[in-house]
mmCIF file as gemmi writes it, N, C-alpha and C atoms, coordinates in Angstrom:
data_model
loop_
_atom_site.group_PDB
_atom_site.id
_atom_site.type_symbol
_atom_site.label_atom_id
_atom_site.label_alt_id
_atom_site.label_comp_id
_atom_site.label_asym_id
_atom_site.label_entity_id
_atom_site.label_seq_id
_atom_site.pdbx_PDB_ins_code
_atom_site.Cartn_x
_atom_site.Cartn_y
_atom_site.Cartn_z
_atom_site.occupancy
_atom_site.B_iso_or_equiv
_atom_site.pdbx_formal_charge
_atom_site.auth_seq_id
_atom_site.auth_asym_id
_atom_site.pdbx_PDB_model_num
ATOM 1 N N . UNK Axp A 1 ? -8.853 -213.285 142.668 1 0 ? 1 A 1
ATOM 2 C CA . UNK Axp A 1 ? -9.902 -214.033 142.045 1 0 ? 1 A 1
ATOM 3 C C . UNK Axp A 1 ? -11.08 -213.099 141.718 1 0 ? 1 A 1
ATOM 4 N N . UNK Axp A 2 ? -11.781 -212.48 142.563 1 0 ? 2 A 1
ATOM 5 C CA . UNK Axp A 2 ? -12.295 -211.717 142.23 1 0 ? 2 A 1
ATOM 6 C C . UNK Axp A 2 ? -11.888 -210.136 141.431 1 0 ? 2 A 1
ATOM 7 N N . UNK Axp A 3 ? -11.004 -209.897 141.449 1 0 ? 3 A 1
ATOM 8 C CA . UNK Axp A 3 ? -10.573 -208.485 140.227 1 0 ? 3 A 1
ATOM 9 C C . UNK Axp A 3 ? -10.058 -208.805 139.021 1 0 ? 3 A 1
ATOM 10 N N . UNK Axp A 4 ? -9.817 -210.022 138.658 1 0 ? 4 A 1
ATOM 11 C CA . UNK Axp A 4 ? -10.199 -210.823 137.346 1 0 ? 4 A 1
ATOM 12 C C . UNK Axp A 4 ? -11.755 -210.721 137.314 1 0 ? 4 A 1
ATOM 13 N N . UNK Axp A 5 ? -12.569 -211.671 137.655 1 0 ? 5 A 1
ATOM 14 C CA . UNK Axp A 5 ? -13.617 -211.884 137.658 1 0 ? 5 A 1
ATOM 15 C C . UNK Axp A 5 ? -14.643 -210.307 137.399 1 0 ? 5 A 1
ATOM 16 N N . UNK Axp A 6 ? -14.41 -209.496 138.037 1 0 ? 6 A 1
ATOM 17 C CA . UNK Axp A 6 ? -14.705 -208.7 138.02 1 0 ? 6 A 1
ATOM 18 C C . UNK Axp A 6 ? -14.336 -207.814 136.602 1 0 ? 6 A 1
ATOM 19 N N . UNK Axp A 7 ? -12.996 -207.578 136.783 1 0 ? 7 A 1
ATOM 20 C CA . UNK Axp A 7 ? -12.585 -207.082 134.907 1 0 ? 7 A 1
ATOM 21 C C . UNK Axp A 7 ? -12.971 -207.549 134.115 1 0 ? 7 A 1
ATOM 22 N N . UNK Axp A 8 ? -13.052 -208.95 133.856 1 0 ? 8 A 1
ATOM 23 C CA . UNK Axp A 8 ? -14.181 -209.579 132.695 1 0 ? 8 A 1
ATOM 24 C C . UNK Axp A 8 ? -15.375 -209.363 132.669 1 0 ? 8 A 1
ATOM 25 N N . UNK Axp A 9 ? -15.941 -209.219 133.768 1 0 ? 9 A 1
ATOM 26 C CA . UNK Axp A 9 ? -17.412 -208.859 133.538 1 0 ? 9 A 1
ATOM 27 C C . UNK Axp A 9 ? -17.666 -207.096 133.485 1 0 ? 9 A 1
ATOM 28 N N . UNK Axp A 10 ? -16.748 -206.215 133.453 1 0 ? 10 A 1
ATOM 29 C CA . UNK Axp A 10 ? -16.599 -204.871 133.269 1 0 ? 10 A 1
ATOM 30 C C . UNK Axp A 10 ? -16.504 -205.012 132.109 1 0 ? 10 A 1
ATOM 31 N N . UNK Axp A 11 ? -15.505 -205.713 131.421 1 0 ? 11 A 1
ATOM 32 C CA . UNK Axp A 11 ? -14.684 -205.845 130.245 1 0 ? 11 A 1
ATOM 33 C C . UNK Axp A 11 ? -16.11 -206.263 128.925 1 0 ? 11 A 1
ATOM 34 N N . UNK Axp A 12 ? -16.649 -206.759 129.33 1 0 ? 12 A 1
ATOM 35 C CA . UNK Axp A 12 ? -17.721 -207.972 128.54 1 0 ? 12 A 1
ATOM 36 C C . UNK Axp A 12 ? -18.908 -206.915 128.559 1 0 ? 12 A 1
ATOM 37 N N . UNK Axp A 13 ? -18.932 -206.217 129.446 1 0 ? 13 A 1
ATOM 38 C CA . UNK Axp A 13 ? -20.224 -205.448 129.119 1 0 ? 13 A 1
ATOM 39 C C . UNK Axp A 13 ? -20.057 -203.707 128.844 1 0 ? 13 A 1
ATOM 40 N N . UNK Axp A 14 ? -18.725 -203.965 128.011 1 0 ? 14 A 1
ATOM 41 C CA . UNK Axp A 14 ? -18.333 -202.749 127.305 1 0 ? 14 A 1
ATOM 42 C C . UNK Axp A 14 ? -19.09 -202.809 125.996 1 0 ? 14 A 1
ATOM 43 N N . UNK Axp A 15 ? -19.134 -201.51 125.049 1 0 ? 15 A 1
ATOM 44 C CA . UNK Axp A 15 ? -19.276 -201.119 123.406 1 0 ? 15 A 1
ATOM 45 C C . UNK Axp A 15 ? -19.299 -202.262 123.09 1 0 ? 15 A 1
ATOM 46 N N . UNK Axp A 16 ? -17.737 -202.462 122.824 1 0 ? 16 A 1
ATOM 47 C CA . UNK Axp A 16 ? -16.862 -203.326 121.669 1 0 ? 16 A 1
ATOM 48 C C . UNK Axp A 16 ? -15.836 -204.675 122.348 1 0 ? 16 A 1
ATOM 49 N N . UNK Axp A 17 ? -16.706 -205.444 123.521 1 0 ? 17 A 1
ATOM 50 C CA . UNK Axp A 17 ? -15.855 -206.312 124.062 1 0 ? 17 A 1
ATOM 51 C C . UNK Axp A 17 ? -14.717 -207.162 123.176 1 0 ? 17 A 1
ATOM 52 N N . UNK Axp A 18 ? -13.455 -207.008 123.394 1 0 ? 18 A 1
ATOM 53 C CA . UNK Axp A 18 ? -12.88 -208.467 123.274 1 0 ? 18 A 1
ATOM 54 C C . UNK Axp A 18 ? -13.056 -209.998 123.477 1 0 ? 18 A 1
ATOM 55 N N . UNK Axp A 19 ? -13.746 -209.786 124.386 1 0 ? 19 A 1
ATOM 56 C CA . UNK Axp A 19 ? -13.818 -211.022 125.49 1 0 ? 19 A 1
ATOM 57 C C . UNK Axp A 19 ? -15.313 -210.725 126.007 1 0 ? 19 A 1
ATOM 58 N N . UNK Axp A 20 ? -16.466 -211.827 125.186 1 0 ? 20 A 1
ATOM 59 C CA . UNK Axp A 20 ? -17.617 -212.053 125.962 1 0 ? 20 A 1
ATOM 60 C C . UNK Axp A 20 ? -18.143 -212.882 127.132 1 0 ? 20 A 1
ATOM 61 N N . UNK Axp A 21 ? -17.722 -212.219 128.41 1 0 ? 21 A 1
ATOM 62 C CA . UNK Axp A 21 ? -17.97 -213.348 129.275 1 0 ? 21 A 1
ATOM 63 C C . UNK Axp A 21 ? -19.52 -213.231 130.045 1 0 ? 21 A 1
ATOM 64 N N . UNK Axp A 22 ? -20.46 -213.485 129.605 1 0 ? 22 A 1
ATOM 65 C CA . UNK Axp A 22 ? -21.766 -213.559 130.487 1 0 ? 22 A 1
ATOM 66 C C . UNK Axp A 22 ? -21.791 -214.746 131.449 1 0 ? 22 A 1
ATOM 67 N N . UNK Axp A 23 ? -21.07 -214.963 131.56 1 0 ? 23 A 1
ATOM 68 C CA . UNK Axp A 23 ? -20.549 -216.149 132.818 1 0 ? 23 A 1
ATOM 69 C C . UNK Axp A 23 ? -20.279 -214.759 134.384 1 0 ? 23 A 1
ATOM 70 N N . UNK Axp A 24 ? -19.261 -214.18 133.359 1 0 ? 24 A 1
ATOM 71 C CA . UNK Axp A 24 ? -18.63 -213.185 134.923 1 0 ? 24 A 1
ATOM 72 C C . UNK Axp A 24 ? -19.732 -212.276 135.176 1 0 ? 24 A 1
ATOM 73 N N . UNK Axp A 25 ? -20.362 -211.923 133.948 1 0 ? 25 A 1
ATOM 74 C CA . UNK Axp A 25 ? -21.382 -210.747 134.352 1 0 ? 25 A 1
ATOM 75 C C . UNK Axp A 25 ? -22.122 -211.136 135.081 1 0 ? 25 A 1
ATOM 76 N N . UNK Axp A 26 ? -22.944 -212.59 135.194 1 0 ? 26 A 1
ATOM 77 C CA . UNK Axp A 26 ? -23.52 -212.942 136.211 1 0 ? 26 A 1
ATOM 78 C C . UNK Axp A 26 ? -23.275 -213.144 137.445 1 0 ? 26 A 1
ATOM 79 N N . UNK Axp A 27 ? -22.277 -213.743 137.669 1 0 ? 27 A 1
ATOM 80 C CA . UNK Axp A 27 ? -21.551 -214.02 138.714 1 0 ? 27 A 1
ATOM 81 C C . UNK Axp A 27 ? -21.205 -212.738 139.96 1 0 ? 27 A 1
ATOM 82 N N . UNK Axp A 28 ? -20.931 -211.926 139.172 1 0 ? 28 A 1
ATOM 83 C CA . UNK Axp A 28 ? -20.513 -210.487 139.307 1 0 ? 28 A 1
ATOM 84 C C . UNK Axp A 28 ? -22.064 -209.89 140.026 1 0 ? 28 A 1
ATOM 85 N N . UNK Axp A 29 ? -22.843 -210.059 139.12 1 0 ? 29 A 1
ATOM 86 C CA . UNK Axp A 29 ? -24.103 -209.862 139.96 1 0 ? 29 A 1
ATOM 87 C C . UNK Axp A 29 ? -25.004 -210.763 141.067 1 0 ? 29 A 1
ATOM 88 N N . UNK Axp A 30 ? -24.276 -211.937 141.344 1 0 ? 30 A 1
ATOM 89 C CA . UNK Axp A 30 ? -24.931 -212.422 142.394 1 0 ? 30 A 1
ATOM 90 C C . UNK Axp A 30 ? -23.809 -212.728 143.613 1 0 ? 30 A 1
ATOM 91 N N . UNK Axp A 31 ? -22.66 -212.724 143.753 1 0 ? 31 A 1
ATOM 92 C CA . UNK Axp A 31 ? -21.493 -212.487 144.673 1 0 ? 31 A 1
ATOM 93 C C . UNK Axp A 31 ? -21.951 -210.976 145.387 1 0 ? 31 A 1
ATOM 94 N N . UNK Axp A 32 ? -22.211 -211.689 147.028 1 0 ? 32 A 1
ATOM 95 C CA . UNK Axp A 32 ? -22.146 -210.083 147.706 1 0 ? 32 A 1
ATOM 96 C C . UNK Axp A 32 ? -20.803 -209.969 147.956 1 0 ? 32 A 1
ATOM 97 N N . UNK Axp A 33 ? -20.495 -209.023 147.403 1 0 ? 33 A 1
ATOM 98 C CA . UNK Axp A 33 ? -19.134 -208.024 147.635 1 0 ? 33 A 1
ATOM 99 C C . UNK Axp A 33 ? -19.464 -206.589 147.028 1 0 ? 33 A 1
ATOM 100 N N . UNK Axp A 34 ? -18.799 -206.083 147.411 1 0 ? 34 A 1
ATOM 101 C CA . UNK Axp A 34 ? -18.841 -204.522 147.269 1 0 ? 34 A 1
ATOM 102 C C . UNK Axp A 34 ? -17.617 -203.642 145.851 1 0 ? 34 A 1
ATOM 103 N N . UNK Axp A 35 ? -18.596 -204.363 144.625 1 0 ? 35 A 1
ATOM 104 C CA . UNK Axp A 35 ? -17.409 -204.685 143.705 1 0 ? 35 A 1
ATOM 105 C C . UNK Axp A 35 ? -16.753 -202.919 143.56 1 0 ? 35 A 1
ATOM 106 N N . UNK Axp A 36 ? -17.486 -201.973 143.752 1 0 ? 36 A 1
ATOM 107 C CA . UNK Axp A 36 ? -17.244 -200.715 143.377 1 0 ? 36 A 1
ATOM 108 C C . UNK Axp A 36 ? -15.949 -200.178 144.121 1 0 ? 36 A 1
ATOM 109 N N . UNK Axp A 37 ? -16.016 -201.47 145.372 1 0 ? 37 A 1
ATOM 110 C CA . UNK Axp A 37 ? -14.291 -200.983 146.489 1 0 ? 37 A 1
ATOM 111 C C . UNK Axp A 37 ? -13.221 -200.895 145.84 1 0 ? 37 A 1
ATOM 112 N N . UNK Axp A 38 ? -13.17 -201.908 144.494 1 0 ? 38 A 1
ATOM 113 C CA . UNK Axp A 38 ? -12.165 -202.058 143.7 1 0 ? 38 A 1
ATOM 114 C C . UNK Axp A 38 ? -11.943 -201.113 142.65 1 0 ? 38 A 1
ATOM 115 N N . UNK Axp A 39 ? -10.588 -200.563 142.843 1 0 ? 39 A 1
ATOM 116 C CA . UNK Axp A 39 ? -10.201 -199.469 141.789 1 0 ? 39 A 1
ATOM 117 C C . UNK Axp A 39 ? -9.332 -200.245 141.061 1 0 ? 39 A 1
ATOM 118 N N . UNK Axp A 40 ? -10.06 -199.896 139.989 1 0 ? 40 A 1
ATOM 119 C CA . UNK Axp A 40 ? -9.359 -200.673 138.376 1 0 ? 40 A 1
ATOM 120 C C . UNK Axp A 40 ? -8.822 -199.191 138.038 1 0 ? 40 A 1
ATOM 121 N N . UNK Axp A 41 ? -7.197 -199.596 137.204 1 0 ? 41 A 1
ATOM 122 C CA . UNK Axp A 41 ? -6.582 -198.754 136.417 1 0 ? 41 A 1
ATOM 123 C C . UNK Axp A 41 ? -7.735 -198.731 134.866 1 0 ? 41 A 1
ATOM 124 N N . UNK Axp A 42 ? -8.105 -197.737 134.411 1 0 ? 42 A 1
ATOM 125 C CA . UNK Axp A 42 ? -9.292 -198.072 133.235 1 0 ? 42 A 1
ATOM 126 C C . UNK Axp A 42 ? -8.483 -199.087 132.083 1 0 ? 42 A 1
ATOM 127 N N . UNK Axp A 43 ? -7.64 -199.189 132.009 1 0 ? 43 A 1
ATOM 128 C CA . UNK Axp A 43 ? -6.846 -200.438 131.046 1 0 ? 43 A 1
ATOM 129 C C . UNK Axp A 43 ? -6.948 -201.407 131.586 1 0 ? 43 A 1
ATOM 130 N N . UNK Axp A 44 ? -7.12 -201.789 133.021 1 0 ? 44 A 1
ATOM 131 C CA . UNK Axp A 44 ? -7.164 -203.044 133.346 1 0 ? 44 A 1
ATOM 132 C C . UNK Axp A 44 ? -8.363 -204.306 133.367 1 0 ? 44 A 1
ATOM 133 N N . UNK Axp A 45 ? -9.283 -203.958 132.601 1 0 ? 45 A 1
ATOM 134 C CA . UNK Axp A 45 ? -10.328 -204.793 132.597 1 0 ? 45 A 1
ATOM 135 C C . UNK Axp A 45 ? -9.922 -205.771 130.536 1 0 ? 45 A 1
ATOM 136 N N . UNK Axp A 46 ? -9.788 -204.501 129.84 1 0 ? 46 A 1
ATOM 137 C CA . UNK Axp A 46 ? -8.992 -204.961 128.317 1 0 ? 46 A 1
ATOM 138 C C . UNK Axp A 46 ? -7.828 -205.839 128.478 1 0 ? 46 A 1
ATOM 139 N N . UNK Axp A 47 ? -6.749 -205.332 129.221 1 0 ? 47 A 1
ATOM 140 C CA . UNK Axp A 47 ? -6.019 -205.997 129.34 1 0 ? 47 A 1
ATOM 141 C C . UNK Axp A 47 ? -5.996 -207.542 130.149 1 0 ? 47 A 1
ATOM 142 N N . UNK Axp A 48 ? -6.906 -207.832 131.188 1 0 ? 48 A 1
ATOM 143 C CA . UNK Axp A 48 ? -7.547 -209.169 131.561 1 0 ? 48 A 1
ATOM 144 C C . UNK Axp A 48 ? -7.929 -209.6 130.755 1 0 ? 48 A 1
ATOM 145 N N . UNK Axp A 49 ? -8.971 -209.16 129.952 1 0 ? 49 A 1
ATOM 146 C CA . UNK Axp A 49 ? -9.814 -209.648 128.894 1 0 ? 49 A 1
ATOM 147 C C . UNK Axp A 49 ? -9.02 -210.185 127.673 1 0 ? 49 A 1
ATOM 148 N N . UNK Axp A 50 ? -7.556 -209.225 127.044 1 0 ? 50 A 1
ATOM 149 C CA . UNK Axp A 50 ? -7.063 -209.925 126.213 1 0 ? 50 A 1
ATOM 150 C C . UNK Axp A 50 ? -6.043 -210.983 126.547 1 0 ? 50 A 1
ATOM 151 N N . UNK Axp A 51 ? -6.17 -211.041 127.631 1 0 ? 51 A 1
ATOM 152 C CA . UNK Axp A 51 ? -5.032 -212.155 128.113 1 0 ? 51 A 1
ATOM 153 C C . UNK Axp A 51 ? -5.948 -213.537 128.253 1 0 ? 51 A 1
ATOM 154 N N . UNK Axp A 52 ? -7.235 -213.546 128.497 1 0 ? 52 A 1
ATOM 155 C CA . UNK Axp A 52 ? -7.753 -214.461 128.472 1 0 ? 52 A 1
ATOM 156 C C . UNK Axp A 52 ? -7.952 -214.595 127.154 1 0 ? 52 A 1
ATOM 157 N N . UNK Axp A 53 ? -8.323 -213.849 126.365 1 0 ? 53 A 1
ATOM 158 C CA . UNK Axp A 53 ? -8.747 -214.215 124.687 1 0 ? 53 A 1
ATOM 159 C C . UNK Axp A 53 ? -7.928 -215.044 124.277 1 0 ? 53 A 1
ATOM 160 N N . UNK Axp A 54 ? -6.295 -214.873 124.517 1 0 ? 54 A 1
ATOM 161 C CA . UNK Axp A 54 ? -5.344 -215.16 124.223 1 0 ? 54 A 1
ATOM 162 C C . UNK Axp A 54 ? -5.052 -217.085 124.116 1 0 ? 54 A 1
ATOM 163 N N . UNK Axp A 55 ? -5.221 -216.794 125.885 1 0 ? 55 A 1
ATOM 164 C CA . UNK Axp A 55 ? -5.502 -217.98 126.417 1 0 ? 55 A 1
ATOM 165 C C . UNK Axp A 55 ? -6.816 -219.15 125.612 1 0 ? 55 A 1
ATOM 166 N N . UNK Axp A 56 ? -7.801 -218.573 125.599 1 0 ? 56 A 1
ATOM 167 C CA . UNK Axp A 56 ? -9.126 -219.187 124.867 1 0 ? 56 A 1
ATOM 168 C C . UNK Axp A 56 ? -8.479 -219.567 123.461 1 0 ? 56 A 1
ATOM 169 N N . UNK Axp A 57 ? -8.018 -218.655 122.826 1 0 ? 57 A 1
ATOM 170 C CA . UNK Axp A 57 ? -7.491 -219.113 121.471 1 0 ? 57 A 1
ATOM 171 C C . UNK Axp A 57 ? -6.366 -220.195 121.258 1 0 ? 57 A 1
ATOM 172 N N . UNK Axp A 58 ? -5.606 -220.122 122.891 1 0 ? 58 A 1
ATOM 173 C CA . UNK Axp A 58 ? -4.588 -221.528 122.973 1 0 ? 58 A 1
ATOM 174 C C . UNK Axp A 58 ? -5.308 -222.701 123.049 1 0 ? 58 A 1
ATOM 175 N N . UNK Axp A 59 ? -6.583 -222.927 123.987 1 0 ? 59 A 1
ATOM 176 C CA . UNK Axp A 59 ? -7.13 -223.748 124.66 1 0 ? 59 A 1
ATOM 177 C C . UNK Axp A 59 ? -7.617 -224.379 123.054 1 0 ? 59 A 1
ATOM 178 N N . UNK Axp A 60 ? -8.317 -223.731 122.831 1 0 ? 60 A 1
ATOM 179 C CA . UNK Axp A 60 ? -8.934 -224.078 121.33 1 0 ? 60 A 1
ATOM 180 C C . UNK Axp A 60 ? -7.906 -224.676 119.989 1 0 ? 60 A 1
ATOM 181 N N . UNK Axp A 61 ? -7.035 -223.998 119.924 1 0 ? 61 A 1
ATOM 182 C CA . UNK Axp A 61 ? -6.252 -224.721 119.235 1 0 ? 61 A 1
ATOM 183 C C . UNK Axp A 61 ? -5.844 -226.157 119.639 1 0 ? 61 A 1
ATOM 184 N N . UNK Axp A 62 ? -5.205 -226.076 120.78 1 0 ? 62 A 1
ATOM 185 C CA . UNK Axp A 62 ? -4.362 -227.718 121.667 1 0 ? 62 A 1
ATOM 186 C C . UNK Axp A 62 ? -5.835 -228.487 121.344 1 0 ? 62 A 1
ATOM 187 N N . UNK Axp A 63 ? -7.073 -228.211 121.531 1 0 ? 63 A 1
ATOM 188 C CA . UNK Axp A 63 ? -8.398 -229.17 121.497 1 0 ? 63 A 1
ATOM 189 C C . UNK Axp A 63 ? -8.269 -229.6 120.25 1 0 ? 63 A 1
ATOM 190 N N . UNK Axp A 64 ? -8.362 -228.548 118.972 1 0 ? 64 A 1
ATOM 191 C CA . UNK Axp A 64 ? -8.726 -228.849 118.122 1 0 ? 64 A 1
ATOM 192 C C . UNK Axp A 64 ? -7.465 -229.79 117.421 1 0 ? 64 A 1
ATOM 193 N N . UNK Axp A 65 ? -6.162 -229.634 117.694 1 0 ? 65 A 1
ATOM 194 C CA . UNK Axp A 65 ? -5.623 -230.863 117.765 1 0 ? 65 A 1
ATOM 195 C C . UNK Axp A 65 ? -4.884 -232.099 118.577 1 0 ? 65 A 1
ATOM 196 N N . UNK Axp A 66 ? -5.355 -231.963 119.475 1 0 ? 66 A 1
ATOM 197 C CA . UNK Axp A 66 ? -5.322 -233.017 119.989 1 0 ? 66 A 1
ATOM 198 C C . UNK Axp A 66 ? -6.794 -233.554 120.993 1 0 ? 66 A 1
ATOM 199 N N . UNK Axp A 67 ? -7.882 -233.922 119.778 1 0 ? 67 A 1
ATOM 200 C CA . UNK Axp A 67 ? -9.141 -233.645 120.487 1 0 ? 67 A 1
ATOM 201 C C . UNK Axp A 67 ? -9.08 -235.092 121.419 1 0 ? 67 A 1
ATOM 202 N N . UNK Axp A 68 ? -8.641 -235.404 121.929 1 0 ? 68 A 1
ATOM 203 C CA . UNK Axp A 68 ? -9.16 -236.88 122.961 1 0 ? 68 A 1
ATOM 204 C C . UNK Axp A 68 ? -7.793 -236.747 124.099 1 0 ? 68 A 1
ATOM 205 N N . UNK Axp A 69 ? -7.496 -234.988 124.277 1 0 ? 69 A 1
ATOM 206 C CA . UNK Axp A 69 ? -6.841 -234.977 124.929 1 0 ? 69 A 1
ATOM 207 C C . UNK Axp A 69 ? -8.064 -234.311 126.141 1 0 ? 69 A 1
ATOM 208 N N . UNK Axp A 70 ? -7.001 -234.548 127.312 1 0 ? 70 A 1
ATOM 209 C CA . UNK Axp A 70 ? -7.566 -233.679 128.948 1 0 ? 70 A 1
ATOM 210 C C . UNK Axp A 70 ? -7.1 -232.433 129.166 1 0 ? 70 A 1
ATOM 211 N N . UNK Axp A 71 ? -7.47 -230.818 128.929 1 0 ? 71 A 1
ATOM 212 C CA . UNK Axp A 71 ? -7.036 -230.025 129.924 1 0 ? 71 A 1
ATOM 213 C C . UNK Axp A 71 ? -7.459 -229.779 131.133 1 0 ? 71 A 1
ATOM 214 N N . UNK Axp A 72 ? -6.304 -229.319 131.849 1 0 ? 72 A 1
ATOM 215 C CA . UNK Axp A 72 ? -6.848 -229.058 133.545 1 0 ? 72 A 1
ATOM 216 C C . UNK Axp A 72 ? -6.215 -228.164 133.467 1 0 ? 72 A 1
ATOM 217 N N . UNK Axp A 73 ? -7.311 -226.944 134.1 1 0 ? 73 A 1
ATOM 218 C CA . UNK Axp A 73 ? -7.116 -225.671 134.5 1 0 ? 73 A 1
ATOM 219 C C . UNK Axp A 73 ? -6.789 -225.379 135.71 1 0 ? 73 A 1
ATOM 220 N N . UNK Axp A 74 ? -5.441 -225.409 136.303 1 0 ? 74 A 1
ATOM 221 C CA . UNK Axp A 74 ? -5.456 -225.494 137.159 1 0 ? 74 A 1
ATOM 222 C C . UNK Axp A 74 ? -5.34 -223.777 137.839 1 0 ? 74 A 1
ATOM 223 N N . UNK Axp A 75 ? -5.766 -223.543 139.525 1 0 ? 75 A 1
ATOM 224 C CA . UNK Axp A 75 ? -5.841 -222.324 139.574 1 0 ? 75 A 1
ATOM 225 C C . UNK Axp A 75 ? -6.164 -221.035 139.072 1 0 ? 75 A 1
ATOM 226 N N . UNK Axp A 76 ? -7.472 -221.783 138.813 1 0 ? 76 A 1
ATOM 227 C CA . UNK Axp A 76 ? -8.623 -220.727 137.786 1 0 ? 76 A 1
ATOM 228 C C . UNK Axp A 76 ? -9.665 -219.707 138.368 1 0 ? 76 A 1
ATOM 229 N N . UNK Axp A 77 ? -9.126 -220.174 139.923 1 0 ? 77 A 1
ATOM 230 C CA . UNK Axp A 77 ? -10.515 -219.402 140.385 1 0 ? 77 A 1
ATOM 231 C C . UNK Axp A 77 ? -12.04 -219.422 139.641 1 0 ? 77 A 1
ATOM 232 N N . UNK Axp A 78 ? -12.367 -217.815 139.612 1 0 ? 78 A 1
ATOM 233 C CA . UNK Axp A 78 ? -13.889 -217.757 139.123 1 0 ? 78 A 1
ATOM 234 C C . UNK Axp A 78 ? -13.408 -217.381 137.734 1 0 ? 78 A 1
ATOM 235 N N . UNK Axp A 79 ? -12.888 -218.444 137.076 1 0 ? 79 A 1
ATOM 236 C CA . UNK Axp A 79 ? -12.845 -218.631 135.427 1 0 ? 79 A 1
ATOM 237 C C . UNK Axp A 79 ? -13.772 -219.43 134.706 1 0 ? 79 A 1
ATOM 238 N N . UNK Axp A 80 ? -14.777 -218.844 133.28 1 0 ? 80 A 1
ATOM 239 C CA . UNK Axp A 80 ? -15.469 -219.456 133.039 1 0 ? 80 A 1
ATOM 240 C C . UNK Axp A 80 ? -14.839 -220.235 131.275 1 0 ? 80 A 1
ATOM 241 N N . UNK Axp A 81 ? -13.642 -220.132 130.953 1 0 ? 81 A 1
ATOM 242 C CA . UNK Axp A 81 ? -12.938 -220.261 130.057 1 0 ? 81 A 1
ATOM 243 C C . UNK Axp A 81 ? -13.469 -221.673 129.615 1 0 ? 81 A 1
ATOM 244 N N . UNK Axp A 82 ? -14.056 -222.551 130.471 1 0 ? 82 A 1
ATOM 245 C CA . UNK Axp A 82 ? -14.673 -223.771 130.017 1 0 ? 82 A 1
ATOM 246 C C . UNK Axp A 82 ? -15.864 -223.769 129.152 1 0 ? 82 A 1
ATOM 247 N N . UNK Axp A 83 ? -16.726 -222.376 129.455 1 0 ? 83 A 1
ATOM 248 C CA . UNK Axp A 83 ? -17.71 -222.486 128.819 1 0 ? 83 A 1
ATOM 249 C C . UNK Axp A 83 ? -17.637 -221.17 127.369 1 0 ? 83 A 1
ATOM 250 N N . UNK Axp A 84 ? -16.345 -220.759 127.521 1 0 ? 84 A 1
ATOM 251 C CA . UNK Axp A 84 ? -16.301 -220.022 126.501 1 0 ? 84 A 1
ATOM 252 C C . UNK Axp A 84 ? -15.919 -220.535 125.497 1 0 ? 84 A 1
ATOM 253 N N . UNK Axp A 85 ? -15.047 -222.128 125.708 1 0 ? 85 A 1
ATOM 254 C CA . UNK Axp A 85 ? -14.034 -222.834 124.356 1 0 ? 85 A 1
ATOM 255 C C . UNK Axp A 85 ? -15.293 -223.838 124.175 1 0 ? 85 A 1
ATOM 256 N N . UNK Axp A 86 ? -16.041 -224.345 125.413 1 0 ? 86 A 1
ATOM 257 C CA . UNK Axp A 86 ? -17.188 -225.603 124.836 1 0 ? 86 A 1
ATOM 258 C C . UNK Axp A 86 ? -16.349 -226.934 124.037 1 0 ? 86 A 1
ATOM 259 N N . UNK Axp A 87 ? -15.206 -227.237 125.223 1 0 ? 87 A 1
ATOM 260 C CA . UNK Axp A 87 ? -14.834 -228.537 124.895 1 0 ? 87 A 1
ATOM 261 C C . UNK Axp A 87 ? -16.113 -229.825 124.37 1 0 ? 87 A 1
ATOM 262 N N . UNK Axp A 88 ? -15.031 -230.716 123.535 1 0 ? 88 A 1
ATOM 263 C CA . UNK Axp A 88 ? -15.556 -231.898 123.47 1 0 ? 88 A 1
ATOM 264 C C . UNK Axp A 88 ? -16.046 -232.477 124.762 1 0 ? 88 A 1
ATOM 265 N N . UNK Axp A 89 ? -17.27 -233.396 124.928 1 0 ? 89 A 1
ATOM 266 C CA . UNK Axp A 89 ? -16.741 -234.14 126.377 1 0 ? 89 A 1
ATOM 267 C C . UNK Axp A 89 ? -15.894 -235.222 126.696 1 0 ? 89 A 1
């Protein structure tokens, strides 16, 4: 949960992000943990990041047609994918 969380908010506050998450960047900065313990392969924050893009671009589609439907995210941990698609309510 957290080395997702963490790769997105590495990932997001790159150059040329894929994936803008100022959800994780915050988060990332107010969670005491000792995020620097974690050794990321340097591909592994892009590669989180495009797997969620991926994901965001599914979420968004299924909404946009079938808008008076429910998703549940289930086992999302510290995912902010809710506030990146900005469902209907």
């Amino acid at each position: 949960m957290l080395i997702s969380l963490y790769a997105r908010a590495l990932h997001s506050r790159s150059e040329n992000p894929v994936l803008r998450d100022p959800w994780a960047e915050q988060a990332v900065d107010h969670v005491d943990y000792d995020f620097d313990s974690i050794k990321l392969p340097k591909i592994e924050p892009l590669a989180i990041a495009v797997r969620a893009k991926q994901f965001d671009v599914w979420v968004c589609e299924w909404i946009a047609d079938h808008p008076e439907s429910t998703v549940l995210h289930l086992g999302c941990g510290l995912d902010s994918r809710v506030f990146r698609v900005a469902p209907p309510p």
